[in-house]
Rosetta silent file (secondary structure, phi, psi, omega in degrees, C-alpha in Angstrom):
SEQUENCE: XXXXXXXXXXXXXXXXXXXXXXXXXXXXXXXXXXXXXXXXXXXXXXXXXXXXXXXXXXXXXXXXXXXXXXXXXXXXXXXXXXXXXXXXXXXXXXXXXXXXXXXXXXXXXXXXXXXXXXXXXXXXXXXXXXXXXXXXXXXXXXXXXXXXXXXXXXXXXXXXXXXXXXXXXXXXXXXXXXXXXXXXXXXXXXXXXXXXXXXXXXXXXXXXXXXXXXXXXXXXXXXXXXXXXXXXXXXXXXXXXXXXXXXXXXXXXXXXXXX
SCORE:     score description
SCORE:     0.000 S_00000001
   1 L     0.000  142.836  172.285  -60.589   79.063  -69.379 S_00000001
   2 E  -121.548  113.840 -142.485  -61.668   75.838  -69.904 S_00000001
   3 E  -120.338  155.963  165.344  -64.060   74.642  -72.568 S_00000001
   4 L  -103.540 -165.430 -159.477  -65.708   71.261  -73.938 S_00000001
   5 L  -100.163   -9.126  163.320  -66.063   71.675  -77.569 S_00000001
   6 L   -36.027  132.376  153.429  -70.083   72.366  -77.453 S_00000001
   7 L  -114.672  123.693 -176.018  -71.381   75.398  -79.290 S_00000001
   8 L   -58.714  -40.165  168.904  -74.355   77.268  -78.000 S_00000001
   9 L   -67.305  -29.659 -175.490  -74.771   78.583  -81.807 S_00000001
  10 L  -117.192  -28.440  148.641  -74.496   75.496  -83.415 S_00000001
  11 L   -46.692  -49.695  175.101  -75.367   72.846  -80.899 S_00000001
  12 L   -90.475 -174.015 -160.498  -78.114   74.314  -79.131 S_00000001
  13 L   -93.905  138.954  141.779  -81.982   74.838  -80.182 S_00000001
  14 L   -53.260  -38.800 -155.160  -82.701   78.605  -81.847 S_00000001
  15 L   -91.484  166.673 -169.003  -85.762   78.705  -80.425 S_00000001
  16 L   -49.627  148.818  143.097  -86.920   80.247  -77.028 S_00000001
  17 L   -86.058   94.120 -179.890  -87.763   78.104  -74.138 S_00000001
  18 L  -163.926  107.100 -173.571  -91.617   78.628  -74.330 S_00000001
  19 E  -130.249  173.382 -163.758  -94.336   76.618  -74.635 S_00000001
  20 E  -106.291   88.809  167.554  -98.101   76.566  -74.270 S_00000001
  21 L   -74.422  142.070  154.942  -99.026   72.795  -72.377 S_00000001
  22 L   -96.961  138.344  -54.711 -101.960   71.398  -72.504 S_00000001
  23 L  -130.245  -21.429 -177.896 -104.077   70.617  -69.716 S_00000001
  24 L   -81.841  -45.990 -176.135 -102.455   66.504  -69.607 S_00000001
  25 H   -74.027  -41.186  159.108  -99.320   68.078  -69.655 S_00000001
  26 H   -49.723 -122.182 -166.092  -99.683   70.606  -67.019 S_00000001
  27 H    14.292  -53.439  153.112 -100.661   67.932  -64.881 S_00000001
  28 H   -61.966  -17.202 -177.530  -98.007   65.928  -65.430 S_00000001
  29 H  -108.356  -13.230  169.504  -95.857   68.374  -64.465 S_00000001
  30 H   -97.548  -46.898  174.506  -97.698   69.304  -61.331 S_00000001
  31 H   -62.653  -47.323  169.338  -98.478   65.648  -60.299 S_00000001
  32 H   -46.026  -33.912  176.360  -94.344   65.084  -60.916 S_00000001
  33 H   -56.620  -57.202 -178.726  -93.544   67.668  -58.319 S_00000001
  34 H   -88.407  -30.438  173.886  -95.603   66.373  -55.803 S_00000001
  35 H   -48.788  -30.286 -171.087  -94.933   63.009  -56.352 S_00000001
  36 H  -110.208   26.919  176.352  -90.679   63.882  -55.179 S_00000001
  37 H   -84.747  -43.846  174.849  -92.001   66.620  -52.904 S_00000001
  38 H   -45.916  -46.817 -160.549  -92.135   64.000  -49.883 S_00000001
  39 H   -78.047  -91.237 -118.616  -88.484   62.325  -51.365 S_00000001
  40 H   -65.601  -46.612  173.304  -87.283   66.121  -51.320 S_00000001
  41 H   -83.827  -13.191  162.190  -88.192   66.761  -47.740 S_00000001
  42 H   -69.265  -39.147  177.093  -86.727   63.484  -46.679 S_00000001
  43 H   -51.776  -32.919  178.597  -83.973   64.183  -48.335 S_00000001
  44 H   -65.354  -33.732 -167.292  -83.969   67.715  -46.581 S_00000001
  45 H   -70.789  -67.004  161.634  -84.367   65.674  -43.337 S_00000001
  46 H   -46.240  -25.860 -175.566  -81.552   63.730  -43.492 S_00000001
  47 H   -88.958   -9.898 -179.738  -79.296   66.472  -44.046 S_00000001
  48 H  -104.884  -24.903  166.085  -80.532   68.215  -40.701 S_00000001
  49 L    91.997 -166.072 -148.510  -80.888   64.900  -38.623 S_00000001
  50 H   -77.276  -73.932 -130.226  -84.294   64.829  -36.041 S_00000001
  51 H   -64.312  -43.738 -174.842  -84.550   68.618  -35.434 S_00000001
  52 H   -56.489  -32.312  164.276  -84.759   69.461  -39.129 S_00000001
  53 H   -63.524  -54.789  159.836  -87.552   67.025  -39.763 S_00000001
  54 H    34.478  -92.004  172.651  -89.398   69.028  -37.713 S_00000001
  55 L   -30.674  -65.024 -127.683  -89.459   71.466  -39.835 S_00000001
  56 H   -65.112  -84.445 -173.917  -90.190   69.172  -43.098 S_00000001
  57 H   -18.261  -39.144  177.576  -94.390   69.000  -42.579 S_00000001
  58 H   -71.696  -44.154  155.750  -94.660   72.779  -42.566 S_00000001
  59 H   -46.871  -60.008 -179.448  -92.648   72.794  -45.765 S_00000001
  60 H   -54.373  -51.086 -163.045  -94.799   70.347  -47.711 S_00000001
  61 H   -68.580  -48.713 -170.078  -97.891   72.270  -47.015 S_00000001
  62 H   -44.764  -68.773 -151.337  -95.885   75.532  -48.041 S_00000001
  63 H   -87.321  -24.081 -169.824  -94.997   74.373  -51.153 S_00000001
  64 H   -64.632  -26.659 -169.708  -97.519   72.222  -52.261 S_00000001
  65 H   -77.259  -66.417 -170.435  -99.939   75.101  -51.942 S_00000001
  66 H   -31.731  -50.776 -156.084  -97.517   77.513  -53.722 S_00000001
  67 H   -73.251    4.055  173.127  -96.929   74.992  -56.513 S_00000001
  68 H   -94.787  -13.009 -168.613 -100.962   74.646  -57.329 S_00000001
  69 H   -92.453  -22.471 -152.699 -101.160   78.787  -57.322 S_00000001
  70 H   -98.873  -60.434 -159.891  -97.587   78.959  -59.132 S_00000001
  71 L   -52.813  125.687 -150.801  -97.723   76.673  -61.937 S_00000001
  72 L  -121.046 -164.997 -165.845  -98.970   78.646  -64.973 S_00000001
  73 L   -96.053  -31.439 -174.041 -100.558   77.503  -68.579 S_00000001
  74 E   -97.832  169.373 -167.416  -97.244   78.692  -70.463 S_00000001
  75 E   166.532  130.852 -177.379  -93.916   76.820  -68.946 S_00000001
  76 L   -76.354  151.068 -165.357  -90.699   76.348  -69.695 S_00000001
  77 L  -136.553   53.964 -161.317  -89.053   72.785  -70.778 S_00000001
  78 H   -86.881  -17.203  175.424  -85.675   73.770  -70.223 S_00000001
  79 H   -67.183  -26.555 -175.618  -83.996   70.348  -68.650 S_00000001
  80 H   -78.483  -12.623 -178.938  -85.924   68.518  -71.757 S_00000001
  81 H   -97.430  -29.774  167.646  -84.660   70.639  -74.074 S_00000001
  82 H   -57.351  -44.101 -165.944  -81.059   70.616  -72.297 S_00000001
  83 H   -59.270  -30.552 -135.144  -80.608   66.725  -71.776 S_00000001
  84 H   -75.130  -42.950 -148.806  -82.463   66.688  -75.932 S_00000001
  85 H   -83.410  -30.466 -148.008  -79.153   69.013  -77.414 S_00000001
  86 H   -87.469  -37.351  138.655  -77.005   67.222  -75.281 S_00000001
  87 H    -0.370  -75.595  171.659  -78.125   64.000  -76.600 S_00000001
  88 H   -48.920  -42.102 -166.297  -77.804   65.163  -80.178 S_00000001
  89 H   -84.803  -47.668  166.247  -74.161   66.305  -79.325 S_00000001
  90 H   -71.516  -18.242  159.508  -73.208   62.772  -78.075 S_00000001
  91 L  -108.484   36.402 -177.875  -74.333   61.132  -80.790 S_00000001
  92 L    38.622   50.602 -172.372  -72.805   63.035  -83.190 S_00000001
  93 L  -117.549  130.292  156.369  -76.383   63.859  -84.812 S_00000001
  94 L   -77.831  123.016 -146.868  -76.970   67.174  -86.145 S_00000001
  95 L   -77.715  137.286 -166.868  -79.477   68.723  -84.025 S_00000001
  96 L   -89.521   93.381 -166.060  -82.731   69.914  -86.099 S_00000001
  97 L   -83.570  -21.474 -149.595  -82.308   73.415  -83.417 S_00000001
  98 L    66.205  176.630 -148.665  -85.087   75.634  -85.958 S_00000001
  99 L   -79.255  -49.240 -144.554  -84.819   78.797  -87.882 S_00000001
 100 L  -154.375  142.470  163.016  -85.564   81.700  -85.158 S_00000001
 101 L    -5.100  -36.135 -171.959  -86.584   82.447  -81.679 S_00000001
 102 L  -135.136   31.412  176.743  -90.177   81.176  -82.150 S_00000001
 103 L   -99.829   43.674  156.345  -89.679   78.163  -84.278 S_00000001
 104 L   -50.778  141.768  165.082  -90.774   75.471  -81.413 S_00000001
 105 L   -58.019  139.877  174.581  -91.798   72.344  -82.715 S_00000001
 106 L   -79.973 -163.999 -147.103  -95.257   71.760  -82.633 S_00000001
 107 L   -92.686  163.588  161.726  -97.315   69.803  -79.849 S_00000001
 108 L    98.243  -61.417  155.046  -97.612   66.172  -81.389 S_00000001
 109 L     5.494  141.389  157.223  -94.159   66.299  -83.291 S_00000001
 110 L   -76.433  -17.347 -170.841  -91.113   63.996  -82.740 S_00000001
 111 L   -79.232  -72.177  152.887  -89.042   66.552  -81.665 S_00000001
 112 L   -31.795   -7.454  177.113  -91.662   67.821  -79.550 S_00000001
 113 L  -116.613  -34.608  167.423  -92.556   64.739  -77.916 S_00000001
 114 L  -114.783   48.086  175.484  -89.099   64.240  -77.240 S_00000001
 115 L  -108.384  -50.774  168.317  -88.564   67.241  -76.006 S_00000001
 116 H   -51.796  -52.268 -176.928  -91.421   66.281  -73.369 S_00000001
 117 H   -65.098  -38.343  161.394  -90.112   63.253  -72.692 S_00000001
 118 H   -73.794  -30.009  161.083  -86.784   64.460  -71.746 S_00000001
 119 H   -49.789  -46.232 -160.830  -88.221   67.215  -69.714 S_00000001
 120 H  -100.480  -28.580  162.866  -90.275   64.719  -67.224 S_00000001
 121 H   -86.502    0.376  170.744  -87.184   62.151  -66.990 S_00000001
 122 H   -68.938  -38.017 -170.741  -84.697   65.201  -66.173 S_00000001
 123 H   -67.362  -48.275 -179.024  -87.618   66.233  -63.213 S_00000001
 124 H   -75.430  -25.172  178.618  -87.490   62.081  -61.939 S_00000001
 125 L   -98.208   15.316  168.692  -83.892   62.258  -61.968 S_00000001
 126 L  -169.756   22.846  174.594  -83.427   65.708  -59.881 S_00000001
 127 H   -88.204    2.452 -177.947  -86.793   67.116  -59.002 S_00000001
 128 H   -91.081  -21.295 -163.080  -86.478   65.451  -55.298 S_00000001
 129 H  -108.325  -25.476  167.015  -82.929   67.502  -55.119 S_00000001
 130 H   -53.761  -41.552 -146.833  -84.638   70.750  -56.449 S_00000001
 131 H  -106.711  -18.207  133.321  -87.151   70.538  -53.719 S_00000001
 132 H   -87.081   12.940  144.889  -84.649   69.949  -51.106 S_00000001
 133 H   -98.216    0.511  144.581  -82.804   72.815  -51.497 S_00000001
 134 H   -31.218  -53.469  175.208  -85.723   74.740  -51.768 S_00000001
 135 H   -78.069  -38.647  175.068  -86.655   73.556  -48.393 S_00000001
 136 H   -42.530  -27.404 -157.378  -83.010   73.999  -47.155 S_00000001
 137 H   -88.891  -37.752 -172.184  -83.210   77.551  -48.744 S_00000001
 138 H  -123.411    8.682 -164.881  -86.256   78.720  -47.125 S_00000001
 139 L  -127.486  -42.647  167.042  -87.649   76.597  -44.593 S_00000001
 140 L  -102.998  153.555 -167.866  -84.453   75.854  -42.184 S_00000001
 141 L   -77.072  139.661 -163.057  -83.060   77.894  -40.037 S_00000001
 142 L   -80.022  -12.164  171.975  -79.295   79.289  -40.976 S_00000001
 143 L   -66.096  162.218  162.635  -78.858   79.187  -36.968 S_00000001
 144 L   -57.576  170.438  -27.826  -77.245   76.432  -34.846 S_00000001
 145 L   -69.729  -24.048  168.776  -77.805   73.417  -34.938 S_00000001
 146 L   -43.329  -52.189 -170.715  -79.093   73.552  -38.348 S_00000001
 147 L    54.902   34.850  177.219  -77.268   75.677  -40.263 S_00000001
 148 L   -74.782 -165.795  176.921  -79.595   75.931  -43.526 S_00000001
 149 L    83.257  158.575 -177.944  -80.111   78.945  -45.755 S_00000001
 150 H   -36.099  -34.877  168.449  -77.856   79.800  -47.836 S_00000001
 151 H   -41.037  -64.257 -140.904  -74.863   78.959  -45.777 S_00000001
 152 H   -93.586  -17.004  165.000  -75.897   75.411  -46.284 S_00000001
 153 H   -55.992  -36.642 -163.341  -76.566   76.129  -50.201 S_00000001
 154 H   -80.097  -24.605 -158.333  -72.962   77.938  -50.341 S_00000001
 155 H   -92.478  -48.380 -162.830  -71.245   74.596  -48.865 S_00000001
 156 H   -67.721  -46.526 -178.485  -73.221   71.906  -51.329 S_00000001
 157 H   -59.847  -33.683  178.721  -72.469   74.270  -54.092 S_00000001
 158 H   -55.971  -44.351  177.408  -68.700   74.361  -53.318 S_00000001
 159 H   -63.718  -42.719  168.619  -68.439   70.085  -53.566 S_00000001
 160 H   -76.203  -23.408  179.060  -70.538   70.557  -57.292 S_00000001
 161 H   -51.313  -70.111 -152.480  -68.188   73.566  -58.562 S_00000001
 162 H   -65.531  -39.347  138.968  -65.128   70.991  -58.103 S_00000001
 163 H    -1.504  -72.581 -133.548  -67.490   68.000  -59.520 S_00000001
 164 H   -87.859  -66.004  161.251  -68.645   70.090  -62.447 S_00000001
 165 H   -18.931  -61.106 -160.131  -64.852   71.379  -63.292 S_00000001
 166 H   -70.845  -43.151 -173.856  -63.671   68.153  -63.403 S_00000001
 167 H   -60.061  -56.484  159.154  -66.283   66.850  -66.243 S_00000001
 168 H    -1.418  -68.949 -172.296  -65.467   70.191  -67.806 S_00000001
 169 H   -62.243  -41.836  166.870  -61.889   69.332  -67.902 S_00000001
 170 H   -65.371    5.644 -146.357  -62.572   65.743  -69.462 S_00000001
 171 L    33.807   53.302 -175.006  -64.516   67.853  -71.795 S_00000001
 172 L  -104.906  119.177  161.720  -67.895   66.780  -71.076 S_00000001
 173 L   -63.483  126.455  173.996  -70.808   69.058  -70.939 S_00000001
 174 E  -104.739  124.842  154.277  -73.104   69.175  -67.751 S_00000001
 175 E   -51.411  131.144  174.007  -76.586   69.658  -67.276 S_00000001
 176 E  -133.705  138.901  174.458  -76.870   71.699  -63.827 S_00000001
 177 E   -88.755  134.685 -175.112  -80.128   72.788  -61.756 S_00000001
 178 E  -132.386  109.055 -163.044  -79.745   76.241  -60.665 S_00000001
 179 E   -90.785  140.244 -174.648  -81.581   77.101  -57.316 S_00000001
 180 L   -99.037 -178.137  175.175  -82.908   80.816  -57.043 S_00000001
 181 L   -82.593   47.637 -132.180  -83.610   82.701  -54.543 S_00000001
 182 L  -156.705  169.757  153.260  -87.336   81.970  -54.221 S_00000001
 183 L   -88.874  -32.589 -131.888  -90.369   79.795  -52.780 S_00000001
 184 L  -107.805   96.949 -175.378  -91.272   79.290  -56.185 S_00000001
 185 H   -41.837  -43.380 -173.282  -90.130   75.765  -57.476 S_00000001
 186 H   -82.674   10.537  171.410  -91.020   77.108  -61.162 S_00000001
 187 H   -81.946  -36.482  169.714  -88.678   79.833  -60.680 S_00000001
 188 L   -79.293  153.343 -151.817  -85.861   77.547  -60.753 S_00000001
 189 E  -101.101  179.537  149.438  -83.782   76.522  -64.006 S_00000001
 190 E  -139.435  123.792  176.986  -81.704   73.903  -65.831 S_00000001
 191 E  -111.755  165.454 -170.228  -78.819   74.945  -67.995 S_00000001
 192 E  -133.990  102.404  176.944  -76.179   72.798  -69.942 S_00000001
 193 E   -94.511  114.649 -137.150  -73.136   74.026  -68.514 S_00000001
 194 E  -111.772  -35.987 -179.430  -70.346   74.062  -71.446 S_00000001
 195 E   175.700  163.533  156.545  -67.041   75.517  -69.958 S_00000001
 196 E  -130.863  161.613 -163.856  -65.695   77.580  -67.429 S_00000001
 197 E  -133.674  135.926  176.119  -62.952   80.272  -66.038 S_00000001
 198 E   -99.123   93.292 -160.179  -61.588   79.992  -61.897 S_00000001
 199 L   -90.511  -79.835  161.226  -60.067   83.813  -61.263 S_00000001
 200 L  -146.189 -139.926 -103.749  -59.501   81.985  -58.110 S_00000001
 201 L   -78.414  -15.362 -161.725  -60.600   80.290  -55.052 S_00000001
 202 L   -84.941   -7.205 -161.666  -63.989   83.007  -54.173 S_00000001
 203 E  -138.417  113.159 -173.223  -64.748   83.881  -58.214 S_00000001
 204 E  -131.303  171.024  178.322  -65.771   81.627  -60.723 S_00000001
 205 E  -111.707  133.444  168.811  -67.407   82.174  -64.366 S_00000001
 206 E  -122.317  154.048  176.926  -69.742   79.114  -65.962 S_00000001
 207 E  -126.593  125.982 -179.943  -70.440   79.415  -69.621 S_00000001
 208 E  -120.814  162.368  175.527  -73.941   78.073  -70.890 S_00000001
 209 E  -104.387  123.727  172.220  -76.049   76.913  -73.400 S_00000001
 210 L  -116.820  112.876  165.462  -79.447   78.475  -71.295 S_00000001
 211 H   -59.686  -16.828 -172.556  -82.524   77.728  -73.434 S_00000001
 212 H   -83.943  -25.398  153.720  -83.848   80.631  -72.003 S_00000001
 213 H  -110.843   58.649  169.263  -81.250   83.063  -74.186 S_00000001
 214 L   -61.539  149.501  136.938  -80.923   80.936  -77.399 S_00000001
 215 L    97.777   56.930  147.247  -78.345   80.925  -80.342 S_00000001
 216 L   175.501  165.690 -157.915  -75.659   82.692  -78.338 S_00000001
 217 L   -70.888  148.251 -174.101  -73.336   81.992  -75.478 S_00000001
 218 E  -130.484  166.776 -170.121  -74.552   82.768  -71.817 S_00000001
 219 E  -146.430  161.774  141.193  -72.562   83.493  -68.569 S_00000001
 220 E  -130.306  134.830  179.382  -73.301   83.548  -64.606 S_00000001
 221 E   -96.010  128.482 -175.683  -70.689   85.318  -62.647 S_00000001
 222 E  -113.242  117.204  152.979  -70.061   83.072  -59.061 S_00000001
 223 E  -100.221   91.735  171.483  -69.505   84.727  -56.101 S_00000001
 224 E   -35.184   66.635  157.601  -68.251   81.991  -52.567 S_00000001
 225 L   -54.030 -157.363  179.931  -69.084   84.562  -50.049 S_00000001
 226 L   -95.351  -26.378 -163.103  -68.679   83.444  -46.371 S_00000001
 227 L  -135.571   13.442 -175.741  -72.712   82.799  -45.884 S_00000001
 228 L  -155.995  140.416  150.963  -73.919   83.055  -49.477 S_00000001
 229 E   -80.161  124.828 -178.883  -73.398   82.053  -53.573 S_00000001
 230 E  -100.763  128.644  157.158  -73.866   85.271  -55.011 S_00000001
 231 E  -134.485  134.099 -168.149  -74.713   84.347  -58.721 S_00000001
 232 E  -109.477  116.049 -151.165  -75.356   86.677  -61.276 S_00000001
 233 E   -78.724  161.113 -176.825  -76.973   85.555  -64.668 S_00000001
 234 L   -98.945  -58.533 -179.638  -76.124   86.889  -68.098 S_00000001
 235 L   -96.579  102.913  168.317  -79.595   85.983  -69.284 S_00000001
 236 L     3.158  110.771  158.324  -82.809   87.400  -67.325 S_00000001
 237 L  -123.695  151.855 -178.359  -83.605   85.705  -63.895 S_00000001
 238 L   -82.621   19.894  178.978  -86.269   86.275  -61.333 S_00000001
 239 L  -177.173  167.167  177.324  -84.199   86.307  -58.506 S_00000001
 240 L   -84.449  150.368 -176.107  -80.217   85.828  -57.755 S_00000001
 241 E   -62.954  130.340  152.238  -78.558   82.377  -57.860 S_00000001
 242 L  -129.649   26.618  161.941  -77.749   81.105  -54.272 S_00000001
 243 E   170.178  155.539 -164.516  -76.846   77.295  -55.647 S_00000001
 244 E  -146.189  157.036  154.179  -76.481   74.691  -58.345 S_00000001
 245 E  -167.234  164.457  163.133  -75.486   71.082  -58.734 S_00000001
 246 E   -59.096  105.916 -131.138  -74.741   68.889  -61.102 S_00000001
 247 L   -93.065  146.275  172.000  -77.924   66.992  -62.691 S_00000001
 248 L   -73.653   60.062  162.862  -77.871   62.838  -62.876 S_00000001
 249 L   -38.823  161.299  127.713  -77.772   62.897  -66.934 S_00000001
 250 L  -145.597  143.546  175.442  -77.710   59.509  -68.534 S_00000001
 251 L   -42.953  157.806  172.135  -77.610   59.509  -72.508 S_00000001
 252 L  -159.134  136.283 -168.077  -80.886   58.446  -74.401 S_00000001
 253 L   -80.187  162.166 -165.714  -80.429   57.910  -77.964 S_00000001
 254 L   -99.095   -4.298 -179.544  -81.963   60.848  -80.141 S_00000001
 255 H  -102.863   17.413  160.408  -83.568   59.514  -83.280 S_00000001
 256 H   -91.793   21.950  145.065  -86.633   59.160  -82.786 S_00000001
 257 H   -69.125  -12.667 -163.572  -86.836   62.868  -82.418 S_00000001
 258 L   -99.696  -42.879  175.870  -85.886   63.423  -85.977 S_00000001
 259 L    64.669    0.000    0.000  -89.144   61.561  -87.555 S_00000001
């Protein structure tokens, strides 16, 4: 097994990922979406060449509709709270994590505002790459010539597994977006992936800090099938993992979060 030195217990937030936005923030978070839904289906385009754009219009409407019907008053802020610990942990700051499950900072807060803050620049730096494998996942066809669908989830995930291993190995923790098995953009997560185990080339283990099961260690079990990532979560998901990648972190210093 191979670990960075991160602790989910001591490192990570107690409390839940769950908060109550207000009506600026929804918005912001709905308006973010759609702003990289277009970047998401080009991006989707390019990977299929002329037939696949095709496709791409029929997508946009699909999701855009989903994501005004999906998008709810409570919502999770788990890349701002991932990038926030990870932050803390590179700058050798102890992280103010709270007491218990339901200790969130309140709205208005520093911690809370830069908890926010880190949330909506994790979404500009990988919500165009959520939303094309979204479209990849459910919108192109796993037949020739495309070859979308999970098949094409199961290939992108194999090039981040060896990616994500290697930061691993230098012992650097990675944020990773973890695509479900869904239409529903707000289905999918972000975890701060912390170490891993290879049994070999088809079975792999990730070990997380998941805001969504704080103050203890979290697992997904990876299966490489031939046409699918089977992934199976340690901590309650609405649907099974078919893909991940590694998230475009960059560091942001943490103290104005402490106040």
């Amino acid at each position: 097994m191979s670990r960075t030195a991160f602790d989910a217990q001591v490192h990570g937030f107690a409390f839940v990922n769950w908060w109550v936005l207000d009506e600026v923030e929804r918005q912001r978070l709905y308006d973010t979406f759609a702003a990289y839904l277009t970047k998401g289906a080009i991006l989707g385009a390019a990977a299929f060449g002329p037939i696949g754009a095709l496709l791409i219009p029929r997508a946009i409407l699909a999701l855009r509709n989903r994501m005004e019907r999906d998008l709810a008053q409570g919502y999770g802020l788990c890349g701002g709270m991932c990038f926030t610990t990870l932050d803390f942990y590179k700058a050798g700051l102890p992280l103010p994590r709270g007491q218990d499950v339901n200790d969130q900072p309140a709205p208005g807060t520093p911690l809370r505002s830069y908890i926010w803050k880190r949330q909506v620049e994790s979404l500009v730096s990988d919500g165009a790459r959520f939303l094309a494998w979204l479209i990849a996942l459910n919108y192109v066809s796993p037949a020739w010539p495309l070859h979308g669908g999970t098949a094409w989830l199961l290939a992108q995930s194999k090039e981040e597994w060896r990616k994500l291993k290697a930061s691993i190995d230098a012992g650097d923790p990675v944020p990773i977006g973890l695509v479900r098995d869904t239409k529903n953009v707000f289905d999918n997560h972000q975890v701060l992936a912390i170490g891993y185990d290879e049994e070999d080339e088809a079975h792999g283990t990730l070990y997380l800090y998941d805001p969504n099961c704080p103050d203890r260690l979290s697992i997904i079990s990876i299966e490489f099938g031939e046409r699918l990532l089977d992934g199976r979560e340690s901590c309650d998901a609405p649907a099974p993992l078919r893909g991940f990648f590694c998230e475009n972190y960059s560091f942001s210093d943490p103290t104005e979060a402490i106040g």
